[in-house]
C-alpha positions in Angstrom: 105.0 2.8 -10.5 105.0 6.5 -9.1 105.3 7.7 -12.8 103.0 5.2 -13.8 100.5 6.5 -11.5 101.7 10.5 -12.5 100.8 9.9 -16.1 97.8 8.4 -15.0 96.5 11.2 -12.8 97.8 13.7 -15.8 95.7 11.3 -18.4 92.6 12.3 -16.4 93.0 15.5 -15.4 93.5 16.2 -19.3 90.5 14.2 -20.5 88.3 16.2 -17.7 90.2 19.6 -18.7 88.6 18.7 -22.1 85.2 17.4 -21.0 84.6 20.6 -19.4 86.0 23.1 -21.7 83.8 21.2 -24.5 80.4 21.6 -21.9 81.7 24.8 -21.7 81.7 25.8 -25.6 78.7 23.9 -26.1 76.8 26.2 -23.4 78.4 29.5 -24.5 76.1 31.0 -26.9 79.2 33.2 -28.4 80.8 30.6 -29.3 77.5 28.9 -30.9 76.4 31.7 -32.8 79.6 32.6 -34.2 79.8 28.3 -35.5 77.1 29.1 -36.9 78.4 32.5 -38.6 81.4 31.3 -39.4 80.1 28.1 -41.4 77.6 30.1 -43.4 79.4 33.1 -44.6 83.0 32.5 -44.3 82.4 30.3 -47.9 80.1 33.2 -49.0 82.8 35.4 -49.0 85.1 33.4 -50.5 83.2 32.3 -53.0 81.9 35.4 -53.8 85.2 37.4 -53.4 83.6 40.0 -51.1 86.5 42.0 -49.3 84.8 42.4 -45.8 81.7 41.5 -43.5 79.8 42.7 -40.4 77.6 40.5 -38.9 74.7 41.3 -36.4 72.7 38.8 -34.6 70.2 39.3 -32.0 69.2 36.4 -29.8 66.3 37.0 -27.0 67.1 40.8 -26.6 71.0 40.4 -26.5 73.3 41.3 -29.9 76.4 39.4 -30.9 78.5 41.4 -33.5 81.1 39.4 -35.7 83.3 41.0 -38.4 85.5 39.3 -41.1 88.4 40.2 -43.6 89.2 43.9 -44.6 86.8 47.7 -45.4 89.6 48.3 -48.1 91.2 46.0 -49.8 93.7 49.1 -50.9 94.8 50.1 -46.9 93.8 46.0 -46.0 91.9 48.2 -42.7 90.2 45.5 -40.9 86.3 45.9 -40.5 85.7 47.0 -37.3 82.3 46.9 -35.4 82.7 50.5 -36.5 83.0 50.3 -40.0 80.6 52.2 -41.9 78.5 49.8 -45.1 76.0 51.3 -47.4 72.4 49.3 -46.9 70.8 50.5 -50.3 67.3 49.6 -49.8 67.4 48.6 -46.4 67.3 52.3 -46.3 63.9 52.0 -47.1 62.4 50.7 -43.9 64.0 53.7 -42.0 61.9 55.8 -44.6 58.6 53.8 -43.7 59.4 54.1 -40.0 59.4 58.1 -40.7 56.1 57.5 -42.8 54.6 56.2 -40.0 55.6 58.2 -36.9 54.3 61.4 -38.7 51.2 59.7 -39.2 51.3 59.2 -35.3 52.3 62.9 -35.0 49.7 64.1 -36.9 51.4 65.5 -39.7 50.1 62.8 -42.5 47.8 60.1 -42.7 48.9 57.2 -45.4 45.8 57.5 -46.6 46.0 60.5 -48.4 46.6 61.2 -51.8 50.2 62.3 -53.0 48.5 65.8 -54.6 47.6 66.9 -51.1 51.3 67.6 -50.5 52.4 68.1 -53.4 49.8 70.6 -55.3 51.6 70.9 -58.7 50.1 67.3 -59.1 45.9 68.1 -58.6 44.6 66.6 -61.6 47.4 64.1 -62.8 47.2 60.5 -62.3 50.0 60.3 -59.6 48.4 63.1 -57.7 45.8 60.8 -56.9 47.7 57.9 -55.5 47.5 57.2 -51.9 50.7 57.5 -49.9 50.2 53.9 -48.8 50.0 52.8 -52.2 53.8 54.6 -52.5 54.6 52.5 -49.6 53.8 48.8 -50.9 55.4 49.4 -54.2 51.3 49.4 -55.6 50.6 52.4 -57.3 50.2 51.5 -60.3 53.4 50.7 -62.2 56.2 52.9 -61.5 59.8 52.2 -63.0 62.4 51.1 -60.5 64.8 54.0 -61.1 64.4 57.6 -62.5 65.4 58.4 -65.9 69.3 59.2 -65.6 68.0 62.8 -67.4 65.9 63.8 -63.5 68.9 66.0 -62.4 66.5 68.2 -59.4 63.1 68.6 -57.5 61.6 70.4 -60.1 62.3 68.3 -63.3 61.1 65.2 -60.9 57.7 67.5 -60.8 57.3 67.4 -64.4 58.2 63.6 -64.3 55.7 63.1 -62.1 52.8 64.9 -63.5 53.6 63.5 -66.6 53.4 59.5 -65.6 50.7 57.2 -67.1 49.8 54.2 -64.9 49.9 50.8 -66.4 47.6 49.1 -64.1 44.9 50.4 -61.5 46.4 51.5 -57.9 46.8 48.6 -55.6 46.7 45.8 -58.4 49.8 44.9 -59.2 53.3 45.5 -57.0 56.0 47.3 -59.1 59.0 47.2 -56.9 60.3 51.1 -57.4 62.9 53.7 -55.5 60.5 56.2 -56.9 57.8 55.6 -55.2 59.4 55.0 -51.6 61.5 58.2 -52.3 58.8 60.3 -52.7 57.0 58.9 -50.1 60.2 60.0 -48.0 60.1 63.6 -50.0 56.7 64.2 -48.9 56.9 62.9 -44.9 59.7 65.2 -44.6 57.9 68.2 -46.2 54.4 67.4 -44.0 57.1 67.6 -41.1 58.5 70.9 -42.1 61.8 69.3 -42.3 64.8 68.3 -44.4 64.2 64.3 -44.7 68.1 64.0 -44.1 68.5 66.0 -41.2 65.0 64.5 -40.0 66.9 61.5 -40.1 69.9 62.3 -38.7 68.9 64.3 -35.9 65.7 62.9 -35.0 64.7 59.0 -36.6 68.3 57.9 -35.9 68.9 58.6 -32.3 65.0 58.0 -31.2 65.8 54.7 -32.2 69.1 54.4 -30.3 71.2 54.6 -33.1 74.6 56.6 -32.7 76.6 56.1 -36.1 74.2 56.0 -38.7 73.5 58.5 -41.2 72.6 60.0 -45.0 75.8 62.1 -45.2 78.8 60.5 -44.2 80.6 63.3 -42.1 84.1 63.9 -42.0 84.6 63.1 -38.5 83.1 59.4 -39.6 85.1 58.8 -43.3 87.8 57.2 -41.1 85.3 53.9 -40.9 83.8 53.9 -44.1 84.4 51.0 -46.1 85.4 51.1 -49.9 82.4 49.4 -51.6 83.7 47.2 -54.8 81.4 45.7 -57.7 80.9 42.4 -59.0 84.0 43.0 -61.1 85.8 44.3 -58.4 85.9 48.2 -59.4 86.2 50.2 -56.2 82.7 52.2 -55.8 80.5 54.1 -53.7 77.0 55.9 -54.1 76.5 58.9 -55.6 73.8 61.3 -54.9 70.5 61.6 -56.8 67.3 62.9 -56.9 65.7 60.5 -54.2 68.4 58.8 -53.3 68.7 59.6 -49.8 64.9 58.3 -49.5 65.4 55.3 -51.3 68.7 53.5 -50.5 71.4 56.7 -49.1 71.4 55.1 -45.4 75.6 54.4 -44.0 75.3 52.2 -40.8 77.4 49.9 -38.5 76.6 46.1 -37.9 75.7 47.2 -33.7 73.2 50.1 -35.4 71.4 47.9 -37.5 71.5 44.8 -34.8 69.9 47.5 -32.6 66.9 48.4 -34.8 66.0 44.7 -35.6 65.7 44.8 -31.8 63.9 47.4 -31.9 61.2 45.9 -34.8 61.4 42.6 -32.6 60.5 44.6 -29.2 60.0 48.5 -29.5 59.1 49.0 -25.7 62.4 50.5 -25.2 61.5 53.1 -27.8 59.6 56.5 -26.7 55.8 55.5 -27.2 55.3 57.3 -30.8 58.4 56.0 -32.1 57.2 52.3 -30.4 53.7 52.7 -32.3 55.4 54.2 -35.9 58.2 50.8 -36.1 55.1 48.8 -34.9 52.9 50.2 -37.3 55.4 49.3 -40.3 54.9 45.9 -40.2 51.1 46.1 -41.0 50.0 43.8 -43.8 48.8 45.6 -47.2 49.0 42.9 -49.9 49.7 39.6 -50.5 52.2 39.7 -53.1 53.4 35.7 -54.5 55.0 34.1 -51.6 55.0 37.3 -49.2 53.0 39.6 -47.6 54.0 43.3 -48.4 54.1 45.3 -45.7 54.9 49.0 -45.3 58.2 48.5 -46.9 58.9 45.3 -44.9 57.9 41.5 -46.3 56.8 39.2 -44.1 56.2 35.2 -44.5 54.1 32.9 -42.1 56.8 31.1 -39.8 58.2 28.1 -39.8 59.2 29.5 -43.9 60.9 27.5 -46.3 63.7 28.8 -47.7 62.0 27.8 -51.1 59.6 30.8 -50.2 62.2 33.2 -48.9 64.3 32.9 -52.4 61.1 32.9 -54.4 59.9 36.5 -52.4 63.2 37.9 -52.4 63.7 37.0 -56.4 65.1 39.5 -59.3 61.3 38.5 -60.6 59.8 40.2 -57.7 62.5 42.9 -58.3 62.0 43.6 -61.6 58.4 42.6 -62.6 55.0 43.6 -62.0 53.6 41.2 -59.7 49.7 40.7 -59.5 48.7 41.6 -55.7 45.1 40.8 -53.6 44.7 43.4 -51.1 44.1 42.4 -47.5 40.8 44.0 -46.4 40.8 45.2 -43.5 45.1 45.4 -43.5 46.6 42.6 -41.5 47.3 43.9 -37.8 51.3 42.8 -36.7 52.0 39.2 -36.7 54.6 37.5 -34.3 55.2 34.3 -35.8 56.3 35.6 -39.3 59.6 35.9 -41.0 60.4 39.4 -41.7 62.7 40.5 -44.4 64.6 43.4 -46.8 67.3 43.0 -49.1 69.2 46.0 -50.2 72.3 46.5 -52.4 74.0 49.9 -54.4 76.9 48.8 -56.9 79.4 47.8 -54.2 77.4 47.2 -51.2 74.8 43.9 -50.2 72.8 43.7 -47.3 69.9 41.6 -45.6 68.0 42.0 -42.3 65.6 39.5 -41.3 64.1 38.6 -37.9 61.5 36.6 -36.0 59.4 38.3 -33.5 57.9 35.2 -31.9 61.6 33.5 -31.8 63.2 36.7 -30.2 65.8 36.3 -33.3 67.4 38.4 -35.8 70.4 39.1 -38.2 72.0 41.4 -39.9 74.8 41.1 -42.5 77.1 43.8 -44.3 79.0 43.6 -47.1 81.2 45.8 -49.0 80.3 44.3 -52.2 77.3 43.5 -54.2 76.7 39.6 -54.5 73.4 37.6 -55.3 70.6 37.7 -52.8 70.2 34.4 -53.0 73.3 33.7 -51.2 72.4 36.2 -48.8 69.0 34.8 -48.1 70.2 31.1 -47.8 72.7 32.4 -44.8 71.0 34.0 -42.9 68.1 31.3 -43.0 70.8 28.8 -42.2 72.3 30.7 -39.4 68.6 31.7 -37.9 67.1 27.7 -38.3 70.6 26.2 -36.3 69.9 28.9 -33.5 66.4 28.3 -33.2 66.6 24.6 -33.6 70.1 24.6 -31.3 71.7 22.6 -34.0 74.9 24.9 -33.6 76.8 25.4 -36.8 75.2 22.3 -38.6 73.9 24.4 -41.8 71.9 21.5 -43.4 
């Protein structure tokens, strides 16, 4: 009877051990987020052979930071919270952010036209494009990338002064590093500044970020992850004309966590810097499913992940896109869905975040795989947190 009774005692004590160690998981919003994480990406990756991950996610002002499998499939180095991915045009939004805190400064206005800072183009068509034009991708139909031939600053003049339009400014939304680039080019010129040591020394740590940067120094190489391409060719970026504008941004998982935080609630931030990320999210044109932004695109929330694959398209990418500007510009919306891809030959990235749910994510890849797969994680991991479903990523 006594170890009758034992086992019985033990037989509860183990199922209320369990009881409470399952509360306990259920309450623990590590362990939630990271279910959720873990469900969405873990098949990515394996499906899409990518080497390594970091994983931000921001939920009501506090990050969570989750890294998975290796930064170099060569040394088999584990990605660390550390570890160093290239965000391709995720860059870009940094290069708005600039855009807009010298217009806050006083050293631009987005309104003016491109010729005012750059002379050499008084007469031509591009000299006459607005600087916020540059900024939504609407000036009137500039090619994605340079011609491989644009080797310096000067023969990107010529280029320039020698461009055509296809459609009238603010008609049609050409998705281009050209345009951003410059736009970046001609901040940091109105600032009297290099733009990558304006970004280095100034953008990056106003906005609280302490590993981030355009040129990889040596001190840092250590935690830079080996980028591979879809065919699984070791790569990284090289440097061109506009590149650093355009896509050349290296950043950790807890850099990039902490400027979605900073888009979701800049009071932290010194007050121009709070007005200038504020300020990006300003709505120009509505562009098919999306509202374009400086940079950013937005979507009215609850989205559909429909609209958010649609928006974030190689259509949108790589075709002109008829666009109604919003008169007067949209002022900052809360309850919207805002989003950026970005991707170089062995990196893929997206950010997205929800003011008016306090929620945002961040995922880092060294390799280049479809948006679409990025896209329908992130939506999956954002909808279970903010309908407390957990993991479940129906």
């Amino acid at each position: 009877m006594k170890t009758r009774a034992n086992r019985f005692a033990f037989a509860v004590l183990f199922v209320l051990c369990a009881t409470n160690a399952f509360s306990y998981a259920a309450n623990d919003p590590q362990k939630k987020i990271q279910s959720a994480v873990d469900a969405n990406l873990r098949p990515v990756m394996a499906k899409y052979g990518i080497p390594g991950m970091a994983v931000g996610v921001t939920v009501a002002g506090k990050p969570y930071i989750f890294t998975y499998g290796v930064a170099s499939t060569a040394t088999r180095q584990p990605v660390t919270r550390d570890t160093l991915f290239e965000i391709g045009s995720v860059s870009k939004t940094f290069t708005a952010t600039l855009a807009t805190y010298a217009q806050i400064t006083g050293d631009l206005s987005l309104s003016d036209k491109t010729s005012k800072y750059l002379p050499a183009l008084q007469g031509s068509p591009f000299g006459n494009v607005s600087l916020f034009n540059l900024g939504t991708h609407t000036p009137g139909g500039l090619p994605l990338q340079l011609p491989d031939n644009i080797k310096n600053n000067d023969e990107l003049m010529h280029y320039l002064k020698d461009w055509r339009p296809a459609y009238p400014a603010g008609t049609h939304r050409t998705y281009s590093n050209i345009g951003i680039g410059t736009l970046g080019w001609i901040t940091a010129r109105s600032m009297g500044q290099d733009f990558s040591a304006v970004m280095e020394q100034r953008l990056f740590p106003g906005l609280g970020m302490k590993n981030s940067y355009i040129h990889v120094p040596k001190s840092a190489m250590a935690n830079y992850a080996q980028g591979y391409t879809r065919g699984n060719t070791p790569i990284r970026m090289d440097s061109a004309v506009l590149s650093a504008e355009a896509y050349g941004v290296k950043t950790t998982a807890p850099d990039m966590i902490r400027f979605v935080e900073d888009n979701i609630n800049s009071f932290g931030l010194e007050q121009k810097l709070q007005r200038a990320v504020a300020e990006t999210h300003t709505g120009y044109f509505q562009a098919g499913p999306m509202t374009q932004d400086l940079i950013w695109e937005q979507y009215p929330y609850p989205v559909t992940l429909e609209a958010l694959l649609e928006g974030n398209s190689a259509a949108m990418a790589f075709h002109a896109i008829p666009v109604t500007e919003m008169k007067p510009p949209e002022t900052p919306q809360e309850d919207v869905w805002i989003n950026k891809t970005g991707s170089t030959n062995g990196f893929g990235a997206y950010v997205a975040y929800v003011p008016e749910k306090r929620l945002g994510i961040v995922i880092l890849a060294n390799k280049n795989y479809p948006n679409d797969a990025r896209v329908t994680a992130a939506f999956n991991i954002l909808k279970a947190l903010a309908d407390g479903s957990g993991g479940d990523s129906n």
